[in-house]
C-alpha positions in Angstrom: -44.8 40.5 -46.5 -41.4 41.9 -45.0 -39.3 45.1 -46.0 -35.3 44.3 -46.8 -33.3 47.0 -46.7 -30.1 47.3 -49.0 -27.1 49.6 -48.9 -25.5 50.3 -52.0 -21.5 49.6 -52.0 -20.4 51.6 -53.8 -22.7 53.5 -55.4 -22.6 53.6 -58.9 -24.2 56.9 -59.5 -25.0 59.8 -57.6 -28.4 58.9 -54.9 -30.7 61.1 -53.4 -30.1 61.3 -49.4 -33.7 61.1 -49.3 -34.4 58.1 -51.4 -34.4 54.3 -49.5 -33.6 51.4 -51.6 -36.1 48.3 -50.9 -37.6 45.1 -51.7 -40.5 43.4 -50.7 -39.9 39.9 -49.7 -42.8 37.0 -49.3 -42.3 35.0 -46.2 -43.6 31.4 -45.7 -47.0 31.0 -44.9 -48.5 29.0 -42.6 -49.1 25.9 -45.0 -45.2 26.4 -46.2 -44.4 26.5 -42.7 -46.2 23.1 -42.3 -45.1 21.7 -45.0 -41.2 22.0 -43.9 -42.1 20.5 -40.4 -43.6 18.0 -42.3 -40.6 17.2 -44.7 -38.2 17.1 -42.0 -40.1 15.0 -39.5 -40.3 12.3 -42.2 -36.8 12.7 -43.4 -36.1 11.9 -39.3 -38.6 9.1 -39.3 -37.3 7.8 -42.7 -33.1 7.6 -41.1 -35.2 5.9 -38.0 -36.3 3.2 -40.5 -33.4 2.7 -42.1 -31.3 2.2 -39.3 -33.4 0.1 -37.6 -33.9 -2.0 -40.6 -30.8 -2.2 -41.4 -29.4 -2.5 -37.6 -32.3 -5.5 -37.0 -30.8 -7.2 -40.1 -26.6 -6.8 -39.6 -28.2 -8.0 -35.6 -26.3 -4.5 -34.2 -29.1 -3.9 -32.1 -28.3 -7.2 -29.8 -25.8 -6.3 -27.4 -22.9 -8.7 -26.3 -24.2 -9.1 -22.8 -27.7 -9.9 -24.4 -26.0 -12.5 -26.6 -23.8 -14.0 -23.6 -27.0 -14.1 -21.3 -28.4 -16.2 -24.3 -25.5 -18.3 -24.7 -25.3 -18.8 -21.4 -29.0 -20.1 -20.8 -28.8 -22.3 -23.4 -25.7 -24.2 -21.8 -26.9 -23.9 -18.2 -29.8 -26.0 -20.2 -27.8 -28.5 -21.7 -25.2 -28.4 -18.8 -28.7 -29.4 -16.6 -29.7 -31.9 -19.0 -26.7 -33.7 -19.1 -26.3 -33.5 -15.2 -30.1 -34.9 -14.5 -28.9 -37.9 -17.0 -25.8 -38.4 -15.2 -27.7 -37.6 -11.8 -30.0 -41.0 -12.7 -27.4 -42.9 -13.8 -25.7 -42.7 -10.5 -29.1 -43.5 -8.9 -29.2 -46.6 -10.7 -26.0 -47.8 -10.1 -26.7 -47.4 -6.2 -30.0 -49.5 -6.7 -27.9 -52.2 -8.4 -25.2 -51.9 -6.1 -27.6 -52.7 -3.0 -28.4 -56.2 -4.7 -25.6 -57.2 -6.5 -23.8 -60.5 -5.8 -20.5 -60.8 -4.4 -19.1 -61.0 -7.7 -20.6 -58.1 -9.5 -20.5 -55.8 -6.6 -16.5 -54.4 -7.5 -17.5 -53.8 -11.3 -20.6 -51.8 -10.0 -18.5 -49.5 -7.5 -16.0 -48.9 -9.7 -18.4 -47.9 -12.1 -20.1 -45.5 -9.8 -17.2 -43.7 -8.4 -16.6 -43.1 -12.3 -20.0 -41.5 -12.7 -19.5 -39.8 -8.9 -16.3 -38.0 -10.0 -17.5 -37.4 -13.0 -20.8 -35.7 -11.5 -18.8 -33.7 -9.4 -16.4 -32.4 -11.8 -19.0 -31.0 -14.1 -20.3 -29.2 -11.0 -17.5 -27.8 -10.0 -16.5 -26.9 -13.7 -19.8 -25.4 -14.0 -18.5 -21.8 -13.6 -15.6 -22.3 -16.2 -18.2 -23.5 -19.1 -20.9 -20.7 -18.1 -17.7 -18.2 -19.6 -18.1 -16.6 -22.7 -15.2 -15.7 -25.4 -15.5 -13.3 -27.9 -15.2 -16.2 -30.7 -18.5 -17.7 -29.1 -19.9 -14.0 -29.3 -18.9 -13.8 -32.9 -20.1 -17.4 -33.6 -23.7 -16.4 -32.1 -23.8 -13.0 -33.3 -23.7 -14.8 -37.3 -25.8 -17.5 -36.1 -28.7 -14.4 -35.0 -27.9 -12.8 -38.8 -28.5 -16.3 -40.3 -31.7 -16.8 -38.9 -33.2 -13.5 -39.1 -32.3 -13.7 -42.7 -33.5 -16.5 -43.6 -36.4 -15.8 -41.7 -37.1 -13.1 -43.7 -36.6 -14.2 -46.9 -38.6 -17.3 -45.9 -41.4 -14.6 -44.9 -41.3 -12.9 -48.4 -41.7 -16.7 -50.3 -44.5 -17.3 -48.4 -46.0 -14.4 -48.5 -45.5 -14.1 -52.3 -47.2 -17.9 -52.5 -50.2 -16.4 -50.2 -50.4 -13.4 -52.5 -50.7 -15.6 -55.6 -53.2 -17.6 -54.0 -55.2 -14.6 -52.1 -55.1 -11.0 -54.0 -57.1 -9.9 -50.6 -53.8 -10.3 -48.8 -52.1 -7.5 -50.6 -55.2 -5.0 -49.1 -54.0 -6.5 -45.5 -50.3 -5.5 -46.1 -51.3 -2.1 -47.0 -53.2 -1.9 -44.0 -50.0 -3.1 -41.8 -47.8 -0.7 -43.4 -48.9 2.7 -41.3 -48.7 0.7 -37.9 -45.1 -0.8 -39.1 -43.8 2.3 -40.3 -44.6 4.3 -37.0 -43.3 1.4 -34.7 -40.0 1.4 -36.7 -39.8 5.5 -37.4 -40.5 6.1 -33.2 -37.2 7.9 -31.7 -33.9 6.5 -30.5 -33.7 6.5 -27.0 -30.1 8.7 -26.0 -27.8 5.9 -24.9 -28.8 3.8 -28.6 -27.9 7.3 -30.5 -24.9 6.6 -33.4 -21.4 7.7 -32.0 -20.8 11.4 -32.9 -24.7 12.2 -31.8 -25.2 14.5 -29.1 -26.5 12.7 -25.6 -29.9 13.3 -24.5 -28.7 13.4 -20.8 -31.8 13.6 -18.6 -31.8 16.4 -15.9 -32.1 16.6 -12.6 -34.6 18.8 -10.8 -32.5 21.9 -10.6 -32.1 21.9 -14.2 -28.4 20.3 -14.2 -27.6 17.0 -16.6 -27.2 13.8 -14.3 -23.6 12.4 -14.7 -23.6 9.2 -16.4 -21.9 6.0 -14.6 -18.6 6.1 -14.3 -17.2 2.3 -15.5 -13.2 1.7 -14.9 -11.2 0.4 -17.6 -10.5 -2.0 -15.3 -13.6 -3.7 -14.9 -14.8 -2.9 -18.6 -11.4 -4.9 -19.5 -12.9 -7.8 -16.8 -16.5 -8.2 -18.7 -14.1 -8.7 -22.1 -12.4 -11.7 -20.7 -15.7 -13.4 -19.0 -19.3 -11.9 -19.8 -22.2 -12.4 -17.1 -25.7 -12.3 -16.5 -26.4 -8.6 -14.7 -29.2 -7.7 -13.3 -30.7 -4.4 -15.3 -31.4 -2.3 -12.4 -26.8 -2.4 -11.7 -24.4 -0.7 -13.4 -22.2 -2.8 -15.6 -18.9 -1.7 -13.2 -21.1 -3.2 -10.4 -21.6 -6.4 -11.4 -18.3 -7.1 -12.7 -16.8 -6.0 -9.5 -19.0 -8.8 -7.8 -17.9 -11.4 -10.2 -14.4 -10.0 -8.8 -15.3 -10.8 -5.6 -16.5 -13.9 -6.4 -13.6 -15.4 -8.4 -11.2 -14.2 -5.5 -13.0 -16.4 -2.7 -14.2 -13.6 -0.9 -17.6 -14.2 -1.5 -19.8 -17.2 -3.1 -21.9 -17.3 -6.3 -24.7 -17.5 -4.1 -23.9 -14.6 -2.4 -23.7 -12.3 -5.7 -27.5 -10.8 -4.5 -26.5 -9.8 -1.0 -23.5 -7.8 -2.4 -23.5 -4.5 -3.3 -22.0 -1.1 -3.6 -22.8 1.2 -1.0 -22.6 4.4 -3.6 -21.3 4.3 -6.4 -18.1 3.3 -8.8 -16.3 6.6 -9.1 -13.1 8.3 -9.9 -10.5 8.7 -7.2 -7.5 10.6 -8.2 -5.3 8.6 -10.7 -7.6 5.5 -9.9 -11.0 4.9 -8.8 -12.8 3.9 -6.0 -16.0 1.9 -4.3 -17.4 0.9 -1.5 -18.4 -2.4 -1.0 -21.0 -4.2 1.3 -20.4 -7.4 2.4 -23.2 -10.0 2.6 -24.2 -10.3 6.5 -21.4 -13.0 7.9 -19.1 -12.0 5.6 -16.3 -9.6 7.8 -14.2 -6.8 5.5 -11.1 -8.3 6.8 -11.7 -12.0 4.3 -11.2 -9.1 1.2 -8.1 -7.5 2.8 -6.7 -10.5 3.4 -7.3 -11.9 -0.3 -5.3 -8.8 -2.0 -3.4 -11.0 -4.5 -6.5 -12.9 -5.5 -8.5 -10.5 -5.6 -5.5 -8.8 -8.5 -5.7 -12.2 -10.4 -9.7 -11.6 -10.7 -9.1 -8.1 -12.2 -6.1 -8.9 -14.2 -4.0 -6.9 -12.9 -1.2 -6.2 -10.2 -1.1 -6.1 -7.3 0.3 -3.6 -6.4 -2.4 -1.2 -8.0 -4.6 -2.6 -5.2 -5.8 -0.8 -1.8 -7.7 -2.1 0.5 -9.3 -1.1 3.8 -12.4 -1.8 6.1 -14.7 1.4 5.9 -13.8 3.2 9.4 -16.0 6.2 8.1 -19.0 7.0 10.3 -21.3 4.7 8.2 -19.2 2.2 7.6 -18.8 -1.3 10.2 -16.6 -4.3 9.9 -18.7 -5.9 6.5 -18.2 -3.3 4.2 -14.6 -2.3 2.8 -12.8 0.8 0.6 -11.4 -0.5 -2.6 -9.2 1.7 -4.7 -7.5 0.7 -8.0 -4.5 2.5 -9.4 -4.7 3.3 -13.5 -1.2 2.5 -13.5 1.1 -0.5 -12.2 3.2 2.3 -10.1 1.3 5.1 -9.0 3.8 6.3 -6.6 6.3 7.0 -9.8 9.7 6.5 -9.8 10.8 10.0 -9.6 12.3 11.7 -6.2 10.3 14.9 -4.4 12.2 17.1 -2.5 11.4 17.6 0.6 9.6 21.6 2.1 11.8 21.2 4.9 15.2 21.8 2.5 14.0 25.8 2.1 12.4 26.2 5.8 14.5 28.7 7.5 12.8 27.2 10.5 10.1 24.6 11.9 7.9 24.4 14.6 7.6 21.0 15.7 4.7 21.0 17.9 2.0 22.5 15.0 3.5 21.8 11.6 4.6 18.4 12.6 6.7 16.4 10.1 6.0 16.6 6.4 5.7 13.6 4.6 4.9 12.9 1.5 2.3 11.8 -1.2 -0.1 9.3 -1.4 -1.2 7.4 -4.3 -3.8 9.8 -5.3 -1.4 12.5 -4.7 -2.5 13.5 -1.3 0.1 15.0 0.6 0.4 13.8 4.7 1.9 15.2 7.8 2.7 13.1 10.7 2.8 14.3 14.3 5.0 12.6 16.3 5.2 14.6 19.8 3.7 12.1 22.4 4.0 9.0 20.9 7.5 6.7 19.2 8.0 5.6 16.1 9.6 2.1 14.6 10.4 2.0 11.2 11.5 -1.7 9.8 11.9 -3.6 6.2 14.6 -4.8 3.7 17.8 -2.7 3.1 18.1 0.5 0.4 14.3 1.0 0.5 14.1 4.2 2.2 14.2 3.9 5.8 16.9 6.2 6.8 15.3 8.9 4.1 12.2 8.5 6.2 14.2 9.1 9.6 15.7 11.8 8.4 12.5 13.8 7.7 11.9 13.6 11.1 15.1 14.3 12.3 15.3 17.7 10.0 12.1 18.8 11.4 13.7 17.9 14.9 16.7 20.0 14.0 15.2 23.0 12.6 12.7 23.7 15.6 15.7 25.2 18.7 13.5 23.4 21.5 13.5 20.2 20.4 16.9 18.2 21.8 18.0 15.8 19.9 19.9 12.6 21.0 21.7 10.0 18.0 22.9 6.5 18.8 23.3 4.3 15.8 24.6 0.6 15.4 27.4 1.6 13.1 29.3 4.2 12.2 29.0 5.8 8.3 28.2 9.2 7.1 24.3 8.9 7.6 24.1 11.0 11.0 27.0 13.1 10.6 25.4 16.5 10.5 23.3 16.2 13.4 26.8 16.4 15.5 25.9 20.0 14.8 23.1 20.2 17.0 22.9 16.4 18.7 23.3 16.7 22.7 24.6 13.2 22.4 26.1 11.8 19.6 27.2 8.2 20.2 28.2 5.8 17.2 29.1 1.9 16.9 28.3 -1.2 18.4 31.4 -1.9 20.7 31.4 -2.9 24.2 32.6 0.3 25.3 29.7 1.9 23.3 26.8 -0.3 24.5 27.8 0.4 28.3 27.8 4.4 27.0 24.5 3.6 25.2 22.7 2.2 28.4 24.6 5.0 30.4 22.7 7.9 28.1 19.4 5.7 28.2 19.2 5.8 31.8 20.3 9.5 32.6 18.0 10.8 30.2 15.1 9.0 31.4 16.2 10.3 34.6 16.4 13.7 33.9 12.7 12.9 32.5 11.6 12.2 35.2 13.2 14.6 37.2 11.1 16.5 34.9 8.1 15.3 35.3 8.9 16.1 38.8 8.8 19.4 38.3 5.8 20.1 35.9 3.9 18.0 39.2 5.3 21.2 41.1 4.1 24.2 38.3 0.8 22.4 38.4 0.2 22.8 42.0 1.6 26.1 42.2 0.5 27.8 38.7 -2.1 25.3 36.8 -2.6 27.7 33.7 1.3 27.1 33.3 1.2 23.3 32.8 -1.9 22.4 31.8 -3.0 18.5 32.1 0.2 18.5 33.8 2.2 18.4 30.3 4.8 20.4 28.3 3.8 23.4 26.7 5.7 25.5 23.8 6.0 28.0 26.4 8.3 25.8 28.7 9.8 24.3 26.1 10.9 28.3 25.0 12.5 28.3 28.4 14.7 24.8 28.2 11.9 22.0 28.5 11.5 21.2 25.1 10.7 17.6 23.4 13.5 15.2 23.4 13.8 13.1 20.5 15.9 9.7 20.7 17.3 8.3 17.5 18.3 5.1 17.2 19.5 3.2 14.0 20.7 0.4 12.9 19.0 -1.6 16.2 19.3 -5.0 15.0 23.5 -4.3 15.6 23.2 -2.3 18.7 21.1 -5.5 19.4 23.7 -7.8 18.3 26.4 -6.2 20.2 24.9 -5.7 23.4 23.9 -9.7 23.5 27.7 -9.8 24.0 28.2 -8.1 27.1 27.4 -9.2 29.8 26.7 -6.4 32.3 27.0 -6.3 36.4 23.5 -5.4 38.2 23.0 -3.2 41.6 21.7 -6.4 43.8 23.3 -8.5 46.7 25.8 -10.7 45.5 25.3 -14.0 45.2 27.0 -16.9 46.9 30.3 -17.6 46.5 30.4 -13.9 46.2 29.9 -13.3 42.8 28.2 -10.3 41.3 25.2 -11.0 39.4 25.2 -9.9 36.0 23.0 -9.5 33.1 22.5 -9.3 29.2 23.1 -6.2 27.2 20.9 -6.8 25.0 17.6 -7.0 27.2 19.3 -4.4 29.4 18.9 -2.3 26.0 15.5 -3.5 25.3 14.2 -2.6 28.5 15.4 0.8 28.4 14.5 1.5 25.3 11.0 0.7 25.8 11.0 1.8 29.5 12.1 5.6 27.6 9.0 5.3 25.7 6.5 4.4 28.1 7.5 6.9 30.9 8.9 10.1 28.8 6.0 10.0 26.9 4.0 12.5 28.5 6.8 15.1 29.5 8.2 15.2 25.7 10.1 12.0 25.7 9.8 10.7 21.8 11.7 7.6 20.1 12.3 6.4 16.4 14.1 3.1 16.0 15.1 2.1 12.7 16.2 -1.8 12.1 16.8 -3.2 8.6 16.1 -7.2 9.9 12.4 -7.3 10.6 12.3 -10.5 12.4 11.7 -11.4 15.9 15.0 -10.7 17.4 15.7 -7.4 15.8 12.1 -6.4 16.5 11.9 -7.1 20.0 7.6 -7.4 20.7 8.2 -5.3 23.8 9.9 -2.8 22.1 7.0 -2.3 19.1 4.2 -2.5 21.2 5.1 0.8 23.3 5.5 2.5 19.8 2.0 3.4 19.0 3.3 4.9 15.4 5.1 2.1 12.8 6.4 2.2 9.2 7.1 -0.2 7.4 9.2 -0.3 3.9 8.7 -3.4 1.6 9.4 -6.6 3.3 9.0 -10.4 2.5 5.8 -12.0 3.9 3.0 -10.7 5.4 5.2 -12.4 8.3 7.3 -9.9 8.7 5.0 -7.0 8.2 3.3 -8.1 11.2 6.6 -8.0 12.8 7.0 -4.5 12.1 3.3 -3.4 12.0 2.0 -6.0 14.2 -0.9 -8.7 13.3 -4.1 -5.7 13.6 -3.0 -3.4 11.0 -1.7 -6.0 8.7 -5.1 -7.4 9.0 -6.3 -4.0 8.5 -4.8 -4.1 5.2 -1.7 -2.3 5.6 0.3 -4.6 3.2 4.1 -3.5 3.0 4.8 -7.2 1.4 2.7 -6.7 -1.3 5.6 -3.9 -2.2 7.2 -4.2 -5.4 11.0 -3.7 -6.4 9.6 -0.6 -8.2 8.3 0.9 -4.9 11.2 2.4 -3.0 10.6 5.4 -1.3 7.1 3.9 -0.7 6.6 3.5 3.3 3.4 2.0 4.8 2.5 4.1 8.0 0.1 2.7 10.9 -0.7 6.0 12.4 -2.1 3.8 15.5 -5.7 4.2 16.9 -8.9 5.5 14.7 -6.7 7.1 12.3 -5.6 3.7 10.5 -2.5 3.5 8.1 -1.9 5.5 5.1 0.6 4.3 2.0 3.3 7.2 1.4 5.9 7.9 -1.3 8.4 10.1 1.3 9.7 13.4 0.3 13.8 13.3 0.2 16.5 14.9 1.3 19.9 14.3 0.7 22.9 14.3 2.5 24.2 17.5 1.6 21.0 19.4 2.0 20.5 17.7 5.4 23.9 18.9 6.4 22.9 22.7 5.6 19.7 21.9 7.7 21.6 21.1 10.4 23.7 24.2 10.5 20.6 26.2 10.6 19.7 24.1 13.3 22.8 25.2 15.0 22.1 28.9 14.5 18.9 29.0 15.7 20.4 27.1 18.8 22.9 29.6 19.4 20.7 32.5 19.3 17.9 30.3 21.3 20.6 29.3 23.5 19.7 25.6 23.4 22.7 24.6 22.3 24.0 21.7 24.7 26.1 18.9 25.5 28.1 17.3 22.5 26.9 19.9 20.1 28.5 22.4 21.6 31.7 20.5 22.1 31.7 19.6 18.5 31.2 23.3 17.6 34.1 24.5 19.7 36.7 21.2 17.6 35.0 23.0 14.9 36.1 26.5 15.1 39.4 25.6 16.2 40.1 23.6 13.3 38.7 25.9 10.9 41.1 28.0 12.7 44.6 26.5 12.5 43.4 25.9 8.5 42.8 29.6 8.0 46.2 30.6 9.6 47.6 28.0 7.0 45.4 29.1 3.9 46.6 32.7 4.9 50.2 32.2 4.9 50.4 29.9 1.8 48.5 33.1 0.0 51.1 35.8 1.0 53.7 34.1 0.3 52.6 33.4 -2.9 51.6 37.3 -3.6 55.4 38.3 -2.3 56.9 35.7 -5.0 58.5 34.4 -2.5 59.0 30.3 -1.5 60.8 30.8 1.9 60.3 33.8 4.8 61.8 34.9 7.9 59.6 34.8 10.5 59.2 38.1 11.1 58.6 38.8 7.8 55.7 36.5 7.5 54.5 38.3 10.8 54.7 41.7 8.6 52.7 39.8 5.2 49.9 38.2 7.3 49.4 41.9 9.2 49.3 43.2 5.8 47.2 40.8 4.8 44.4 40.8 7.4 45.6 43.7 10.3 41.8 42.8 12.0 43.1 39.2 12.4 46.9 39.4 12.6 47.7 43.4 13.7 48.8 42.4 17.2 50.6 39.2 16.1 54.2 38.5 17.1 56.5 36.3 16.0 56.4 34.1 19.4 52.7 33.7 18.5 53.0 33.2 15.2 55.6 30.2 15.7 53.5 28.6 18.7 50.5 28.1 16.4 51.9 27.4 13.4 53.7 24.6 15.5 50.2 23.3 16.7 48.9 23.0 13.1 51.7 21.1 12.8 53.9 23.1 10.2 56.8 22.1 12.7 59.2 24.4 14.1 61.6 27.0 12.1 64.1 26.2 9.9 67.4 27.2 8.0 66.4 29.6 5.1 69.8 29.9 3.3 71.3 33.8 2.4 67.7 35.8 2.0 66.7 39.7 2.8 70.9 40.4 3.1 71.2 37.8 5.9 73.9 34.6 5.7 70.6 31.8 7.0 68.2 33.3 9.3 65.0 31.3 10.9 62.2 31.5 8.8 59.4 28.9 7.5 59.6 27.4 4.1 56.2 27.3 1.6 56.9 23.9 1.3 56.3 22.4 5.3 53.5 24.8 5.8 51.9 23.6 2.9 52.5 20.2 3.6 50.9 21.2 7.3 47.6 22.4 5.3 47.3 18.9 3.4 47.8 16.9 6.2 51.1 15.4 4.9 
């Protein structure tokens, strides 16, 4: 018995504070209590029944990989059968070949090759019939139905007939009925509830729920196109990986037990991922090299597709890293500007050159001091966009020094003349013998700097450690010099046109020995790498014409760093990247037309290659990098050789065009189209008396004659005079357009 209390709202007539209004309330007994439990543990058992009953007769509780493991013993059996029968009959036609006459001997072999060939093509097409469609899963999914009803309804005929014949029976059936009842009523296991049931996840020791296995669309999309026996202690997304494996060549049927995942199938950013181990023989670089097939086996492109041999601390050369994208571009199509377009300033040596994005949308930094880097693959992919990350980072740190030579001239490099020390462009004789000229001095001056860091570390170790560079004597003028070459495949091209003298002894007859250009400019290229290397020396080379001329092998293999854009052929990659990391997996030819902006970068050593969608920056916004460059130059006082030069043309020119800008606007405030020359003197004082207060009119006429408004002319009757000197608006404007 309980108390319920109840407020009255509102009251209806006046109540005593003191009164409480109650009302007694039974509560459920014991029995009551029991007989609930009771009601709604049968109502449970009695949906059990049901469904099972009902699931049992519509065959729902068959699975389709139940049914294709069914289908598919049943024609491995008839497949057999038919083979041992065929097997014999070639058997006898041998033992009648071996005592056949003359003249039944051709009949018998041509027979026999018949039942050969036809032998072997049923063993080879052995994997084709064992597939199963979903109309042969419909087909034996009635065919179950069919026979479980009629079994049934045979049951109840006979059982009716035995009833008829034996009233005992009826006794026995009631007997049965607890023991059927409970066997159908027992619970649903979680992964057989209805959809919309809650999951009865199991938990793990420390009381959290145990994820459930992850299974890609990709591979669930694989088991609807060919469904296969699995053993139960794998995870679906195992097995059909395997059978992945196996219709790609990579391994054999009989190997599908000594392959395995070493893990587990799991997301991986806009993808996901495994590990696979490689039955014992079987090397990780046979998957790597079957990318394509391995596509075709998952239905899909390949371009989704990474592949990699497992260089983690676990891993050794016969397991791999698979990753599938979701989608058929995960790089996008969209560009991503680059961080470098808002840094005020950069340091090279520790924040290296940013990047850009991976597939799973992990950004990557590359750090290029010490080592070179050759960037190859087709035209209007990217590879200039990629330089010029490097270059911007270059620019923006004052201690780096910056040297350009490209093939042809065009707007690309422009801006570095801002901050370049040499600026050379075009593929001319003239230029190559400049080109070799600037090679050879500046691995001179290398060395002459090398020289030197020899001397600090004899007389003051702590200032050049390991005998190398430091930011500190980089602060102080011995900063990292970065060479930039593009377009090598002309430079190339040119300089295997001249022909150019060597210091040696003459030969006879006199004549100076000469050689070519263009191995002249290989050799010192590559002779730049290998000995400015370790006193700051660092090179990228950029050629659109990855083939063995353009990439010259002695040229790539001193550039431990290479990029490659999308090329044509795993051919050519390994012109670019070179045969390892090709057979690695780097694979810039399985690039689509979708993937520009999408570099493959072999970092060189442990660290492997890495695919990249590159950050962008444009032309203009490269341009205002470089003239922060410059400023931080100036103040640095790093500012050298053709920079500095070009700055000076520069200010000299901007200049004669203000003079010009400045006269054109006072004339135009006086009203005036015409001015004597000492009244322009008087406007432009007016005007700016900072810029033009001491001018006179000798000055005035000598500069406006070298911005080439000419000298003074005629003015007709103005300011009381008959025709005085003066300047017309109409020759000094013609001097500002370059008319």
């Amino acid at each position: 018995m309980a108390l319920e209390f109840h407020p009255e709202t509102p009251p209806t007539e006046p109540q005593d504070e003191d009164i409480i209004d109650a009302e007694i309330v039974e509560e459920p007994g014991r029995i009551d209590r029991a007989k609930a439990k009771a009601k709604v543990g049968f109502n449970r058992q009695k949906a059990n029944v049901v469904r099972r009953a009902a699931e049992w007769a519509t065959v729902k509780d068959v699975t389709d990989a139940e049914l294709a493991v069914a289908i598919e013993r049943k024609r491995r059996q008839a497949n057999a059968e038919d083979d041992r029968e065929l097997a014999a009959r070639v058997r006898t036609l041998r033992t009648q070949l071996r005592t056949a006459t003359e003249h039944e001997a051709p009949a018998l072999k041509d027979r026999l090759m018949a039942a050969e060939a036809q032998l072997m093509l049923r063993q080879e097409a052995d994997a084709d019939l064992m597939k199963v469609s979903g109309k042969d899963l419909i087909r034996a999914r009635w065919a179950k139905k069919a026979t479980r009803l009629g079994g049934l309804a045979a049951g109840g005929m006979l059982y009716a007939n035995g009833l008829a014949v034996e009233p005992a029976l009826g006794l026995a059936a009631l007997a049965a009925l607890p023991v059927g009842w409970f066997y159908l009523a027992r619970p649903f296991a979680a992964e057989q509830l209805p959809a919309g049931a809650p999951a009865m996840v199991p938990a793990q020791a420390d009381g959290q729920a145990v994820p459930e296995a992850f299974l890609p669309q990709t591979l669930a999309d694989m088991s609807r196109v060919s469904l296969v026996k699995r053993d139960s202690g794998r995870v679906q997304g195992e097995a059909d990986l395997v059978t992945a494996l196996i219709k790609a060549g990579i391994i054999s049927e009989a190997q599908r037990d000594e392959t395995h995942l070493a893990g587990v199938i799991e997301p991986a950013g806009p993808g996901w991922t495994a590990t696979v181990e490689l039955p014992r023989g079987i090397k990780a670089s046979a998957a790597v090299a079957k990318v394509e097939e391995l596509a075709s086996a998952l239905r899909i492109k390949k371009s989704r597709i990474q592949i990699s041999p497992d260089t983690s601390t676990e891993g050794h050369d016969g397991r791999f890293v698979l990753w599938v994208a979701n989608a058929d571009n995960p790089y996008g199509t969209g560009k991503v500007p680059s961080v470098l377009i808002e840094a005020q300033v950069w340091n090279f040596w520790e924040q290296g050159i940013p990047m850009g994005t991976d597939a799973r949308g992990d950004r990557h930094t590359m750090h290029l001091l010490w080592s070179s880097l050759l960037i190859g693959g087709l035209m209007g992919y990217g590879k200039s966009y990629f330089a010029r990350l490097v270059a911007a980072a270059a620019a923006l740190d004052p201690t780096v020094r910056i040297i350009v030579i490209t093939g042809k001239t065009g707007p690309d490099w422009s801006p570095l003349k801002h901050v370049a020390h040499r600026w050379i462009a075009g593929a001319t004789p003239e230029i190559i013998r400049e080109v070799l000229g600037v090679v050879n001095s500046t691995i001179g001056e290398m060395q002459d700097r090398g020289t030197e860091l020899d001397r600090l570390y004899e007389t003051d170790p702590e200032a050049a450690p390991e005998g190398k560079i430091t930011p500190e004597l980089a602060a102080k003028g011995m900063g990292p010099v970065l060479l930039v070459v593009d377009e090598l495949q002309e430079l190339l091209d040119g300089a295997a046109l001249v022909q150019v003298a060597i210091e040696d002894d003459a030969s006879e007859g006199g004549r100076v020995k000469t050689r070519s250009g263009r191995d002249l400019m290989v050799e010192g290229f590559a002779r730049y790498v290998r000995v400015t290397r370790f006193v700051g020396g660092m090179g990228v080379f950029i050629t659109q014409r990855p083939d063995a001329d353009s990439v010259p092998t002695k040229l790539r293999e001193v550039c431990a760093k290479r990029a490659s854009y999308r090329v044509k052929g795993d051919r050519s990659a390994k012109m670019v990247l070179g045969d390892d990391a090709v057979a690695n997996g780097a694979a810039p030819h399985l690039l689509t037309e979708d993937s520009k902006g999408v570099t493959v970068l072999d970092q060189g050593g442990e660290e492997g290659h890495i695919t990249v969608k590159a950050d962008v920056i444009d032309l203009p916004e490269f341009k205002e990098i470089c003239l922060r460059g410059r400023q931080l130059r100036e103040e640095a006082g790093t500012l050298t050789g053709d920079a500095r030069e070009y700055g000076a043309k520069d200010a000299a020119k901007a200049a004669v065009t203000g003079l010009l800008t400045d006269c054109l606007a006072v004339l135009d405030a006086a009203g005036v189209d015409r001015a004597r020359t000492e009244r322009l003197v008087e406007l432009l004082a007016a005007h700016r008396p900072d810029q033009y207060g001491e001018l006179t009119g000798a000055q005035l006429q000598a500069r406006l004659r070298d911005a080439g408004a000419g000298t003074t002319r005629k003015l007709g009757r103005i300011d009381g005079m008959a025709n005085p000197n003066g300047y017309l608006r109409e020759q000094i404007a013609d001097a500002h357009t370059g008319k």
